[in-house]
Structures are given as structure tokens and as C-alpha cells.
C-alpha positions as a printed NumPy array, in Angstrom:
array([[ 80.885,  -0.085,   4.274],
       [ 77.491,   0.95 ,   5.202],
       [ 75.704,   2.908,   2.593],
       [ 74.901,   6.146,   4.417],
       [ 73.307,   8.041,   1.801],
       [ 70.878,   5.323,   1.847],
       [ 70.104,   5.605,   5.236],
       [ 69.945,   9.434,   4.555],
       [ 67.221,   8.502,   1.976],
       [ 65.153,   6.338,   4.336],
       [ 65.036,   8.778,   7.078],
       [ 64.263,  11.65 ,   4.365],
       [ 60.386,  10.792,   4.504],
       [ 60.284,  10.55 ,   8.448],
       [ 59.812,  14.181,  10.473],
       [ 61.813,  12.892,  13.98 ],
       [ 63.854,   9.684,  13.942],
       [ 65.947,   8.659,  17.314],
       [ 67.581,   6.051,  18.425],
       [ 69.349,   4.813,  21.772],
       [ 71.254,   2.5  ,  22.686],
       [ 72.749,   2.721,  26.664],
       [ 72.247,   3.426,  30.106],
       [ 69.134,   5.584,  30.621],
       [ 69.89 ,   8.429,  33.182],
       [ 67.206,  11.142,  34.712],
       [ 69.889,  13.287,  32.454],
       [ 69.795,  11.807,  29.364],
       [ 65.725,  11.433,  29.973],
       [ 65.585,  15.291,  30.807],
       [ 67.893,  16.21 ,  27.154],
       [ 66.046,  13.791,  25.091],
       [ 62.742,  15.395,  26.2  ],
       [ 63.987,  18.756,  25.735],
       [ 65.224,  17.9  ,  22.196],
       [ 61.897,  16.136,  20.928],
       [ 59.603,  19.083,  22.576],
       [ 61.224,  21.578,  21.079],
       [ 61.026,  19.712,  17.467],
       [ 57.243,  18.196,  17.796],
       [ 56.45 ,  21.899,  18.342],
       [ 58.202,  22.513,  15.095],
       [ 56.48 ,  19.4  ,  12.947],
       [ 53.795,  18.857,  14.588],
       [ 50.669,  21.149,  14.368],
       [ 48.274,  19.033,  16.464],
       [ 48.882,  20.386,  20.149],
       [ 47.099,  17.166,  21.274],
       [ 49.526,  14.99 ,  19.336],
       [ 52.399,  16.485,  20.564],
       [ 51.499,  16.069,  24.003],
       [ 50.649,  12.637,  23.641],
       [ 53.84 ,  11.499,  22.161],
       [ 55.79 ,  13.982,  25.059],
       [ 53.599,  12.209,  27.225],
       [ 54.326,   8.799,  26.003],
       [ 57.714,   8.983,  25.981],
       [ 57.939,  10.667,  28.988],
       [ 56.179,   7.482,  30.642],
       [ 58.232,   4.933,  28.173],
       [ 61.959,   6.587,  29.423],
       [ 61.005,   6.299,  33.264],
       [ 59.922,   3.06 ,  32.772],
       [ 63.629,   2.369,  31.08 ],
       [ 65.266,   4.616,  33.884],
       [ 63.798,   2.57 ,  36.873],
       [ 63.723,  -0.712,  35.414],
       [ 67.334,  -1.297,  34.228],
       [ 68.406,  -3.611,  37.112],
       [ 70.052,  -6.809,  35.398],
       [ 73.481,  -7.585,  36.414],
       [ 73.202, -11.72 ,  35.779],
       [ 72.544, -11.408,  31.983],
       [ 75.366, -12.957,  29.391],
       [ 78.263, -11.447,  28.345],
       [ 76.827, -11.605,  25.079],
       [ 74.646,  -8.445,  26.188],
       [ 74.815,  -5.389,  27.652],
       [ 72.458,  -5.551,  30.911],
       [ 72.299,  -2.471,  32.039],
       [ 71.548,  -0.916,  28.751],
       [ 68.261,  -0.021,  27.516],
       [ 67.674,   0.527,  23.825],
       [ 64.502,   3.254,  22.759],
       [ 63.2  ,   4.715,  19.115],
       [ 61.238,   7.047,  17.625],
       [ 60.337,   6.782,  14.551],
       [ 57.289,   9.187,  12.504],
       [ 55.676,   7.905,   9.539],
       [ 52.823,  10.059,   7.788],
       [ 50.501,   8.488,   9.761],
       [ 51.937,   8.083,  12.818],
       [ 54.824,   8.442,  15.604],
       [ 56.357,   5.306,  17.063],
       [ 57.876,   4.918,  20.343],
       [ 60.124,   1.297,  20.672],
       [ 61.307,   0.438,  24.048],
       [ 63.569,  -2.472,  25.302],
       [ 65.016,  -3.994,  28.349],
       [ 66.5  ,  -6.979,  30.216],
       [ 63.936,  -8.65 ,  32.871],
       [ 64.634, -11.35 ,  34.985],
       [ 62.243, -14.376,  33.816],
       [ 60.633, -14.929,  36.853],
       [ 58.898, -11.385,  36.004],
       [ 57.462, -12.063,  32.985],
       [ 54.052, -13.758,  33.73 ],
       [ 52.848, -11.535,  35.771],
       [ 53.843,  -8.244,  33.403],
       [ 52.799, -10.322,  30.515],
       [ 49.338, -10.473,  32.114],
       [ 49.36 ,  -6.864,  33.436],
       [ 50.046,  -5.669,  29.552],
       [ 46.77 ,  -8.811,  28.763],
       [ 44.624,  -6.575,  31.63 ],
       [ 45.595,  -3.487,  30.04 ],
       [ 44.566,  -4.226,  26.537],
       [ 41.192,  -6.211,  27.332],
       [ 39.842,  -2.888,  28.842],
       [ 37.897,  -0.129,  27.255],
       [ 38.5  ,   3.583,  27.376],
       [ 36.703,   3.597,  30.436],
       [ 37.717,   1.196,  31.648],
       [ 41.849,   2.36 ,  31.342],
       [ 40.283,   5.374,  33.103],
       [ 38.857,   3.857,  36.472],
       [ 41.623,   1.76 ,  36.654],
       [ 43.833,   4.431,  36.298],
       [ 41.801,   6.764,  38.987],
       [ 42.104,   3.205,  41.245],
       [ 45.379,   3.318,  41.612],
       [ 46.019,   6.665,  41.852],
       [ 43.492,   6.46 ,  45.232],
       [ 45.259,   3.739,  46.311],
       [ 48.488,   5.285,  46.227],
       [ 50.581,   1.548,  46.522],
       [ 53.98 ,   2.114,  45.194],
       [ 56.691,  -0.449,  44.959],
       [ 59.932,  -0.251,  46.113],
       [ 61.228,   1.184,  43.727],
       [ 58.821,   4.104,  43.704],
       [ 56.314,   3.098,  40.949],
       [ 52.433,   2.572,  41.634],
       [ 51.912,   0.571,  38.926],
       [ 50.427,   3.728,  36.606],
       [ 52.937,   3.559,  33.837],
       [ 51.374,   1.245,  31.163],
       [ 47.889,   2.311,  32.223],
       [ 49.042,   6.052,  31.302],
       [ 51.069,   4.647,  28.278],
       [ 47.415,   2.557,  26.993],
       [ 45.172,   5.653,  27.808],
       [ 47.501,   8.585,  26.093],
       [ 48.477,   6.784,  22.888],
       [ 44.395,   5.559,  22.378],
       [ 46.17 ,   1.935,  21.788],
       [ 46.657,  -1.371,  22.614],
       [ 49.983,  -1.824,  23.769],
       [ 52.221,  -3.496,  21.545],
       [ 54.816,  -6.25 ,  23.535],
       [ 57.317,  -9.168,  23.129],
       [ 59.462, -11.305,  25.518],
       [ 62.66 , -12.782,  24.299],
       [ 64.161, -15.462,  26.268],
       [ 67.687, -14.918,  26.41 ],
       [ 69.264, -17.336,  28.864],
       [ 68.178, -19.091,  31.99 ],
       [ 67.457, -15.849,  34.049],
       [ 66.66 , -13.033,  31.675],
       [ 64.626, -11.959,  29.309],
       [ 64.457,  -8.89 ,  26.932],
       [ 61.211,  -7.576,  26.713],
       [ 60.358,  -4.553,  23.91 ],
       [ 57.318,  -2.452,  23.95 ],
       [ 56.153,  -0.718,  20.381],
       [ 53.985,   2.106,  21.414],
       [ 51.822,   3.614,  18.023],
       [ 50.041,   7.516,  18.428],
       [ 48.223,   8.26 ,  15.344],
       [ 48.748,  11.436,  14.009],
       [ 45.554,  13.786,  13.749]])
């Protein structure tokens, strides 16, 4: 049996800690937001570190919400679910997203995340105001903004991994760290 008090004991130290496994639904986005608000505003003094992890998070469960889309993955794995964390340490909160992606995505995201964490604050910020101007959004209604606003709020380079799971997919994670002030 698993030793729950143990668990209890690990988590003892650590001021939020959530975890998700399943489908990721504009519902379950909205609760989950309403839920960690209304407890960083209890734990966490720092209005500017609350609203970057709200932020963060924010961007992190869209992402998850509009990117679930693998039917062809083995029925080893659930495709459609999405898995996220957060975790708070004394230092910091951590924000742990995964998904399934078909392979043929990964270069090019694997170089967009590259981009993203080669450029300076500045840098994140014209890029950001670029694409905002540009207003290009994909078909399924993103403009390519979401790991620019993920790099800029949490003042980090963005932490990634691609798993190769068969001959079509891939399950890629993103660790997202906001120091605490």
C-alpha cells in the first residue's frame, strides 16, 4: 500500500501542490484558476508573484486546452489527456506541463522554445510586441504568443523535453520555474 502519511509529510513543506492528470476543458481551466487565485492570495504576499504564476498558468492550461489533438497515439497512453503540476518550494513555484505531439511537430517547436531562450529581456519584449502587430493566428486560434508570454512573465528560460513514444507521437513536457520574491 502506498504510504500516505509520507506523502502527507512531503507535501507538508510545500504552500500549493496540484496535480492533473486528464482532459483539459475551458471548465476545468476556469476552476483550477479560481482555486489557485484565491490561495496565492492567501500564501503569497508578493502581488507581483502571484500574478506571474496566475499568469503562467493561465498561458500553460490554454496551451494544454488547444493543443490536445492526438487520436493515433498507443493504447499504451491516454492521447487526449494532458497531465499539469504545481509544485512551491521556498524558493520558488513550479508549473509542469505535458502533452502528446505528433513528431512531425517537434523541430520546428523545438527551435521556437531554442529562439525563445537565446533572446534577452528585450528582446522577448519586441518579439512579443511583433506578433501582437502582426496579428497571424493559426487555425486553431493561437498567434504564436504563448511561450513568448510564458519566457517573459516567469523571467526564465523555458525548461523542455521531447519523448519519442512511437512512430507518430511524441510527449513533450514543459517545467516552467517563477522565483519567489
Amino acid at each position: 500500500m502506498v504510504d500516505i502519511l509520507d506523502i502527507h509529510k512531503k507535501m507538508q513543506h510545500n504552500t500549493i501542490s496540484l496535480s492533473f492528470k486528464g482532459k483539459v476543458s475551458v471548465e476545468l481551466i476556469d476552476s483550477v484558476l479560481l482555486i489557485i487565485s484565491e490561495r496565492l492570495d492567501q500564501i503569497e504576499e508578493d502581488i507581483n508573484t502571484r500574478k506571474k504564476v496566475y499568469g503562467v498558468l493561465l498561458e500553460c492550461l490554454q496551451n494544454l486546452c488547444l493543443h490536445v489533438e492526438n487520436d493515433d497515439v498507443s493504447r499504451d497512453y491516454d492521447a487526449n489527456s494532458a497531465l499539469f503540476m504545481l509544485d512551491s518550494s521556498n524558493d520558488n513555484y513550479q508549473i509542469i506541463t505535458a502533452n502528446f505531439i505528433p513528431n512531425e511537430s517537434v523541430p520546428e517547436m523545438r527551435n521556437t522554445l531554442n529562439e525563445i531562450n537565446n533572446l534577452s529581456k528585450d528582446e522577448l519584449r519586441q518579439l512579443y510586441n511583433t506578433i501582437l502587430r502582426n496579428k497571424t493566428f493559426s487555425h486553431k486560434g493561437g498567434a504564436g504568443l504563448g511561450f513568448v508570454d510564458i519566457a517573459r512573465k516567469s523571467n526564465q528560460k523555458l525548461n523542455f523535453d521531447f519523448q519519442t513514444v512511437d512512430a507518430k507521437n511524441t510527449f513533450f513536457s514543459l517545467q516552467i520555474n517563477i522565483n519567489k520574491n
